[in-house]
N, C-alpha and C positions, 0 to 999 in steps of 0.2 A: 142534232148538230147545231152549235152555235150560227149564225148571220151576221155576218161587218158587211153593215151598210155603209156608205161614204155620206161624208156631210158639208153640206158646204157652205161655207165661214162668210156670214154677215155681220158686217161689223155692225156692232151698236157705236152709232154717229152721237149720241152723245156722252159716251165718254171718251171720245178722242178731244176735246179740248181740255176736259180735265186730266185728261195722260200727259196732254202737251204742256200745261198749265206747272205740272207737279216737279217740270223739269227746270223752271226757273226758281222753286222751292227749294230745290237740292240741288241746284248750281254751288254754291257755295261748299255743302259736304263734301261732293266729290273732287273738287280741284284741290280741296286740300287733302285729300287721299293721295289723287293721285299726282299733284304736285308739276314738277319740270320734267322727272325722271321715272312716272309711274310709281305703283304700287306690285307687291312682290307679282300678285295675278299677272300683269303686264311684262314685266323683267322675266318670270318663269314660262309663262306658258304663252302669252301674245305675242310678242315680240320675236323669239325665236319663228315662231310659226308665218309670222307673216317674211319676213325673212329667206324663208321656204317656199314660199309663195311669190312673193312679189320682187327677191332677192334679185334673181337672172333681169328679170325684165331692166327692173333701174340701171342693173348694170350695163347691160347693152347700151342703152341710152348716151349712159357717159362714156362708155369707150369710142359709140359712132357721134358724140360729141350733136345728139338728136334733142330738140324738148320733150321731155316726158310729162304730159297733162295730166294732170290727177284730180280729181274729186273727191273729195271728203266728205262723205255725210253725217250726222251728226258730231259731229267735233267734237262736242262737250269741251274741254278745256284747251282744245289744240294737240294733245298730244300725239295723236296719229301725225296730224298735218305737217308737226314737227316732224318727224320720223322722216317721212316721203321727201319735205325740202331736203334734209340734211344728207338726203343719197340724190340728191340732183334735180327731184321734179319740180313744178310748178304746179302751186297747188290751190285750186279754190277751196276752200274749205265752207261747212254750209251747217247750220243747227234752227232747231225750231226755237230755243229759248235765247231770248234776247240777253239773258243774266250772263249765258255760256258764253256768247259769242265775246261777249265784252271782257271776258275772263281771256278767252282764246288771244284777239288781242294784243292784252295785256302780255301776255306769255311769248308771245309771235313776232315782238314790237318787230325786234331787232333782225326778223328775217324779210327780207323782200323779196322772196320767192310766193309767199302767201299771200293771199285777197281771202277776201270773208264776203258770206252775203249769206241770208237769211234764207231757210228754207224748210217749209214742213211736208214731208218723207210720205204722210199720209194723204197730202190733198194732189191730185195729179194737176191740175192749175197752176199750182206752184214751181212743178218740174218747167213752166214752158220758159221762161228767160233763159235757163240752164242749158236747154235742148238745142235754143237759138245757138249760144254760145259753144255748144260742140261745133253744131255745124259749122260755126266760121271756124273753128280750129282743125276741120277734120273729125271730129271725136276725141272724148279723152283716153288716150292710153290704159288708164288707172281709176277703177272706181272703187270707194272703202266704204265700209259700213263697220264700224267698230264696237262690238257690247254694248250693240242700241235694239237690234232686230229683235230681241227676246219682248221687250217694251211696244211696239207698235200695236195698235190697235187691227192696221189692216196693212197688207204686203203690197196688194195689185197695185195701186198709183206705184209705186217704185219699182216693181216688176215692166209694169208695161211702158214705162221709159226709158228700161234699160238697151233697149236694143235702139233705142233714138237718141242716146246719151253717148256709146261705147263707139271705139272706133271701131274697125271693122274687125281685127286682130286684139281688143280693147280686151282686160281682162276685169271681172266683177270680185272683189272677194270681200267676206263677210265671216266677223268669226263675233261667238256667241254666249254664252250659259249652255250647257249641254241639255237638249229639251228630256232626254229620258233623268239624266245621271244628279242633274240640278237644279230644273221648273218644274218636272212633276212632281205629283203630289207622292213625299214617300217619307219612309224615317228609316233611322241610322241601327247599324248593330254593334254591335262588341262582344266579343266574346273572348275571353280571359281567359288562358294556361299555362303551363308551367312544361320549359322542355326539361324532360324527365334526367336526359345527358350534364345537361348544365346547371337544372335550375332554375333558370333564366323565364322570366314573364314572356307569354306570348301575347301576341292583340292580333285577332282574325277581326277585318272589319268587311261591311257589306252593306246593303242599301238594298228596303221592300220598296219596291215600287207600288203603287197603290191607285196614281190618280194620273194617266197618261194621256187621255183623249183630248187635251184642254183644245176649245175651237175658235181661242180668242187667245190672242199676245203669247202664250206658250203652248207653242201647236206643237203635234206631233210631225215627223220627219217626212211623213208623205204628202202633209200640208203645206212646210215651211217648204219643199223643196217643188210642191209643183204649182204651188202657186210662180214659180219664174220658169218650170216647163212650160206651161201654157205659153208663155211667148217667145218661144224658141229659144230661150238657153239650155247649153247644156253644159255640165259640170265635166272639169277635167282634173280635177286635185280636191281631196278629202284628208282631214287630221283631225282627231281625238286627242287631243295633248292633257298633259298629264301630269299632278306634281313628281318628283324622284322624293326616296328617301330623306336626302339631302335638305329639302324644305320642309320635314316632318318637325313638330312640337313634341317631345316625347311629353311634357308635364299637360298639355291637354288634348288628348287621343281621341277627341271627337270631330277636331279639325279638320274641315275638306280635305285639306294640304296632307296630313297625315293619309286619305285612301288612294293611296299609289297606284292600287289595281282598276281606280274609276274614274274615267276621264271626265275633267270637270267643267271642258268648254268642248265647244266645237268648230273648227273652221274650214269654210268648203271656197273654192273659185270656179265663178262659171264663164260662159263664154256665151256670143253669138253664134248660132248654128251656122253660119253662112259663113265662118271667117274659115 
């Protein structure tokens, strides 16, 4: 009988500047993806989901007319930060590349609900200005992590100031690349038929999985999630979201968007065990 041994995840310290490095390189690519108003990824499958997530909470906030603190980490162009202002929060917004922030910005002029400041996710020194800034607030209400976690070199530094960052009722949430369905190592099927009734072409599509243990930036689900058990979080909402039909390309059937059956991100919120 097989043996799963557990392993556990050392970052190599020198490519985390070059990960952090790569994001001011592609600053530019993704703001123009993902623009003012996202890209389909975000409109289909993020956006609804955090909505679900984070939807009740903002709304409380403005009905008992309360601040709702929120933190943004990696911003990349602002668009989350946007999101959160525009249902009432007040929102630090925070990225490791200097290109992004200045993009974010740009994008953000017009809201003053938003501040920026500089922040890299992997160095826990970094967290400590931020941590100050809970405490005088209380905690934030609202922490984000938005289709950046999959990229990190190492989780702990943002794990282990989560429970020093959040209010006490504060919620974490974090949505990703899906580590089985979209970072492991796999490839694509198709298989082609014909229903016999109609005629009509079939497409059975599917995904080999091949390469799952990754023990760096695309971890498996038992790493990415206990690296933040370790310090007392614990998750209370899970989603696998997913393209519909509806976002399917019939003319190129190799499409992420086209396997309806395989959810193509993932998004979880955690909590403080204490609250």
């Amino acid at each position: 009988m097989a043996t799963i041994t557990e392993t556990t995840i050392t970052p190599n310290k020198d490519l985390l500047p070059v990960s952090n490095s790569a994001w001011n390189d592609n600053a530019g690519f993704w703001d123009a993806v993902l623009g003012d108003d996202g890209d389909l990824f975000w409109q289909a499958l993020q956006e609804p989901c955090l909505s679900r997530l984070l939807g009740d909470r903002l709304a409380s906030h403005r009905a008992q007319e309360t601040p709702c603190r929120a933190l943004d980490l990696s911003t990349g162009n602002g668009l989350c930060a946007r999101w959160l202002a525009a249902r009432g929060a007040l929102v630090t917004a925070t990225d490791v590349s200097e290109a992004f922030l200045e993009q974010a910005q740009e994008r953000c002029a017009a809201d003053g609900r938003i501040t920026f400041g500089k922040l890299d996710v992997t160095d826990e020194a970094d967290f400590e200005p931020f941590v100050e800034q809970a405490a005088a607030i209380g905690g934030f209400d609202i922490i984000l992590i938005n289709m950046a976690m999959q990229d990190l070199g190492t989780l702990d530094p943002l794990a282990k100031s989560l429970p020093k960052l959040l209010k006490k009722d504060g919620m974490f949430v974090s949505q990703m690349l899906h580590p089985v369905f979209r970072t492991s190592g796999h490839s694509k099927s198709l298989e082609f038929s014909f229903d016999p009734a109609t005629g009509d072409r079939v497409v059975t599509r599917g995904k080999l999985i091949k390469d799952y243990l990754h023990i760096m930036f695309h971890r498996p689900l038992h790493q990415l999630f206990g690296a933040f058990f370790k310090y007392g979080l614990v998750m209370d909402a899970l989603e696998e979201p997913t393209f519909t039909e509806e976002h399917g390309d019939p003319k190129r059937v190799e499409l992420t968007r086209n396997f309806t059956q395989l959810p193509a991100a993932i998004a979880f919120r955690l909590r403080r065990a204490d609250h």
